[in-house]
N, C-alpha and C positions, 0 to 999 in steps of 0.2 A: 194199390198194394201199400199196406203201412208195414213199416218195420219197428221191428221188437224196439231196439233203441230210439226212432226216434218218439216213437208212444209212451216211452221213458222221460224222455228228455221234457216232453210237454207237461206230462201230468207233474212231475217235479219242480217243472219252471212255473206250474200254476200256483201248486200248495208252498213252493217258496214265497213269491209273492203273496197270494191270499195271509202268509201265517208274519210278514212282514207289516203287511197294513193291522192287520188285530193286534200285532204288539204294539204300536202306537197308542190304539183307543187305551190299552190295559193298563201302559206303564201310565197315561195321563190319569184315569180312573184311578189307580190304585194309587197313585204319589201325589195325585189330587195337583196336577200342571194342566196349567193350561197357555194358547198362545199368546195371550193380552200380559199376562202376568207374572207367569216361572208358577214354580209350587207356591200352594196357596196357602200353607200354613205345616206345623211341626208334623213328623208321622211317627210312632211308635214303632218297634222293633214287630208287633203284630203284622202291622200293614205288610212292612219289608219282606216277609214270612208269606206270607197272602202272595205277593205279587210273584216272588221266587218259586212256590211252591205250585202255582198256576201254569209257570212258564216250564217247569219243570228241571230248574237248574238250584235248586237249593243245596242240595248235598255238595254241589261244586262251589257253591257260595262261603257254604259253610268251611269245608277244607280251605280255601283260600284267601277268606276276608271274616275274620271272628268279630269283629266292629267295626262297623265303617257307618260314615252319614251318606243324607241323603245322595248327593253327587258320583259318591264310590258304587254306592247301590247303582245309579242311572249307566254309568258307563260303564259298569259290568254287565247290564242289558243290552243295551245300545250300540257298544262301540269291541267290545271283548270278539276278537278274534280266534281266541283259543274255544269260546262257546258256541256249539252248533246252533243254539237258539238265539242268539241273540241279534239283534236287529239287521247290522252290518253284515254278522255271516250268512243269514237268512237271503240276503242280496245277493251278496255274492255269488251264491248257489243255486240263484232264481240266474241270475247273468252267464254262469258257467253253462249254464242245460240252453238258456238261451244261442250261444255260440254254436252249439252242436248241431242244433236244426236252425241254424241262423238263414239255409239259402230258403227254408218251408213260411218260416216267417214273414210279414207283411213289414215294408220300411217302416211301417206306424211303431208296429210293438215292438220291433226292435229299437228302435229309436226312444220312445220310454221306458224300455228297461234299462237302457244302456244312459237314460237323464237322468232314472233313481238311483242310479250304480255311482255317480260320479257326483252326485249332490248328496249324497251319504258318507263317499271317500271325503268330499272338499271337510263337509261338519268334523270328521273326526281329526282332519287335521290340523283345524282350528283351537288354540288356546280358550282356558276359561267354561263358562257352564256349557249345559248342552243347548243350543237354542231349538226351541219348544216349538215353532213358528216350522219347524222342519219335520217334524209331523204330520203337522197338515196340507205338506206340499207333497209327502210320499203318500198321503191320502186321497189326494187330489191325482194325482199321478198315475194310480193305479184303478181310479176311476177310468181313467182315459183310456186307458190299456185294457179294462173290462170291454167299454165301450165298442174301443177299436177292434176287438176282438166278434163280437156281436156284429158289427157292421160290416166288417171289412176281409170276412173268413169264411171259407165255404161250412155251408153243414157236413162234413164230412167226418169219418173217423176221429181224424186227427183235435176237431172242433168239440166232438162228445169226449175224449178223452182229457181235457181242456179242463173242458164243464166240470169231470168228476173230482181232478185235484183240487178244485177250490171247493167244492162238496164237501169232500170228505175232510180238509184240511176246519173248513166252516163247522162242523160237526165235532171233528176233537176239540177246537179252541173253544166251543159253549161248552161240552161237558166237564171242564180244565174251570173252567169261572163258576159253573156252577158246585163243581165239587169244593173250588177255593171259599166259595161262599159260606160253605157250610163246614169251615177248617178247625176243627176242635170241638165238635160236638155244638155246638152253638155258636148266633148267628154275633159273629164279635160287632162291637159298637152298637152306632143309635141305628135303630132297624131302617127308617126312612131314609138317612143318607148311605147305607150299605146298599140297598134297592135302586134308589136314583145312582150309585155306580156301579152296581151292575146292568141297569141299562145304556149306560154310557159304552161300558164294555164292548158292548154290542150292535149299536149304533140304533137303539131301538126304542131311544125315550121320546120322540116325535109318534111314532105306529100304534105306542103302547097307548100313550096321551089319546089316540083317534078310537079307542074301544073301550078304554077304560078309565071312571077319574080317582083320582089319589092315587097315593103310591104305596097301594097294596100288596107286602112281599109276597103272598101268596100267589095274588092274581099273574106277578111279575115273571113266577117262577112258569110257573102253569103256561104264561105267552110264548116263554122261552123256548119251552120242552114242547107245546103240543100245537103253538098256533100254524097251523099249515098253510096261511096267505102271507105268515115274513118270512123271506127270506133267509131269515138266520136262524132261527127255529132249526131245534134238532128232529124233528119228525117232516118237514120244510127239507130241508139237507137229506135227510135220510131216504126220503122217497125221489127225489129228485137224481141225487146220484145212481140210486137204481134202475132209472127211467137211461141216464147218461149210457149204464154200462148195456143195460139192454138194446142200446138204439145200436154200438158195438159189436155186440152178441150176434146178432140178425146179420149182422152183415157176414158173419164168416163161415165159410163151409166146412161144416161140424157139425155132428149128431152129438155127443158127448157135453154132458150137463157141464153149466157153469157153476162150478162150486163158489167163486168169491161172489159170485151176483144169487148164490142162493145164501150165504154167508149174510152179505147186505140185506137182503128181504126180512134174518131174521133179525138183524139188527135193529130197522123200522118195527117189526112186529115188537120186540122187547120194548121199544121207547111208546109205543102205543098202549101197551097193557098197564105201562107205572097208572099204580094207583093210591101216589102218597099224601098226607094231607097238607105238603111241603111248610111244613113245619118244624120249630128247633127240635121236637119230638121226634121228628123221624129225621133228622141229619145224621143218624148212622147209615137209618136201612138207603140215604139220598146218595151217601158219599159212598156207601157199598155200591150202588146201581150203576153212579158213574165210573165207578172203577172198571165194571165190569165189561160198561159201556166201549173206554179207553182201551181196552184189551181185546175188547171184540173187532176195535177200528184196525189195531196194529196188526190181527190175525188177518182182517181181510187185505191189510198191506202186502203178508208175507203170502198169501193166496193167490193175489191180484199177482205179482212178482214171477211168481212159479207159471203160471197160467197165462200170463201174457209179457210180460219183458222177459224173462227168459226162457227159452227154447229146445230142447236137443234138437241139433244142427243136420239137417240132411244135405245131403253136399257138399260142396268145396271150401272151404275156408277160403275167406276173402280179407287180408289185409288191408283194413283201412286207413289207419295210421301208427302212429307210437305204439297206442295201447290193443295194435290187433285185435278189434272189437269184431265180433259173427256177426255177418250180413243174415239176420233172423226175420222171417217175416211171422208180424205180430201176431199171437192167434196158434202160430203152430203146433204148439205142445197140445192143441186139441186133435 
């Protein structure tokens, strides 16, 4: 029997982490850092715009810092506590959902959630730039944690409910760079170094290189959206998390259709039909798609939400701690 909360706790502790390691690849892509060197040269007020507008904290940007360089920009990603996205709170709220199914968890994951949490705390309380070298130890980190999780976890509910947070969390952050890509009606800068970082974004310039040569934005975008053997691929994510919810689905006694998992189906079906010629001609009708795309993820959030984290409660209230949470078992509302 899985409960409502803790199928909360996990899919959150996933897409926390999952959207903690992709802002690393972004913010190095987009501010052009890397670990051998710091930023590699000047960035314009576009990029900063690009990078904000991707992670989805510009308007807070904007209200709160009308100029600032590059550094002010990094720790208001990175290290800002008052922002829900940015690096630090991203963790913390991967660590918080971790606590609460702390006795479900394996010593492994817990133990590197609880190494990223505290090697993110030390950097922020460090004087001086951000060191860049600290990226790719939360990237390395949550490899481990992927891993350990694969290896070390039953196949069971709790395991497929896992799977779908970094799914679907996978699935927002491509449509978020691809929409950034295409931010003002055309593709800003030299087209080839825009491409080679958006595949950096993604972690995809190695996969891309084994099918295809040059750096074709077309072909790039096309790998992005349709290829179905990476990974990171929105139609890759999109049928995969489908596959997560459904292995869920079957388990629970219920006649009573899944709406979030017919929601998903038709999400994969929409990213399957684009038939753009991913070109600066069509970055209206690209960055309309992905919008719609971004709002179809959030509905199947508030779906997923209704349908399985929370419940009307048949029986007893059960006080479990401070926040007198329902002892709900997941699935019920069906």
């Amino acid at each position: 029997m899985l409960l409502s909360r803790t199928a909360h706790c996990m899919y959150w502790l996933n897409r926390y982490l999952e959207r903690a390691e992709n802002q690393t690849r972004l913010i190095e892509s987009h501010l052009g850092a890397n670990v051998e060197g710091g930023l590699k040269g000047e960035k314009d007020s576009a990029e900063f715009l690009r990078l904000l507008t991707v992670t989805g904290d510009l308007s807070a940007y904007q209200e709160r810092v009308m100029q600032g360089e590059d550094l002010d920009v990094l720790r208001f990603t990175v290290f800002d506590r008052t922002m829900p996205n940015s690096l630090l709170s991203c963790i913390i709220k991967a660590r918080d959902n971790a606590k609460q199914i702390r006795d479900l968890l394996t010593t492994d994951l817990w133990e590197i959630v609880n190494h990223i949490y505290w090697m993110v705390e030390k950097a922020d309380g460090e004087s001086g730039d951000i060191p860049f070298a600290l990226f790719k130890e939360i990237r390395q980190s949550y490899c481990r944690f992927v891993g350990a999780l694969d290896t070390g976890f039953f196949r069971d509910e709790l395991w497929h409910v896992a799977r779908l947070g970094q799914l679907i969390e996978r699935a927002d952050h491509v449509s978020r760079i691809l929409d950034g890509f295409y931010m003002g009606g055309s593709w800003l800068g030299n087209e080839e170094e825009r491409a080679l970082d958006l595949l950096k974004s993604c972690d995809a310039v190695e996969m891309y290189r084994r099918v295809h040569r040059g750096l074709v934005p077309k072909q790039i975008l096309l790998f992005l959206a349709h290829n179905l053997a990476f990974p990171r691929s929105l139609r890759y994510c999109l049928s995969e998390a489908e596959k997560a919810l459904l292995a869920v689905v079957e388990q629970m006694d219920s006649e009573t259709q899944c709406e979030s998992l017919q929601l998903l189906n038709h999400l994969e079906f929409l990213v399957q039909k684009w038939n753009f010629r991913w070109s600066g001609e069509d970055a209206p009708r690209i960055q309309e798609a992905m919008d719609t795309l971004q709002k179809g993820i959030n509905s199947f959030d508030r779906k997923l939400y209704e349908e399985f984290f929370y419940a009307p409660f048949i029986g007893t209230e059960v006080s479990l701690d401070v926040n007198t949470e329902l002892l709900v078992v997941w699935g019920a509302a069906q």
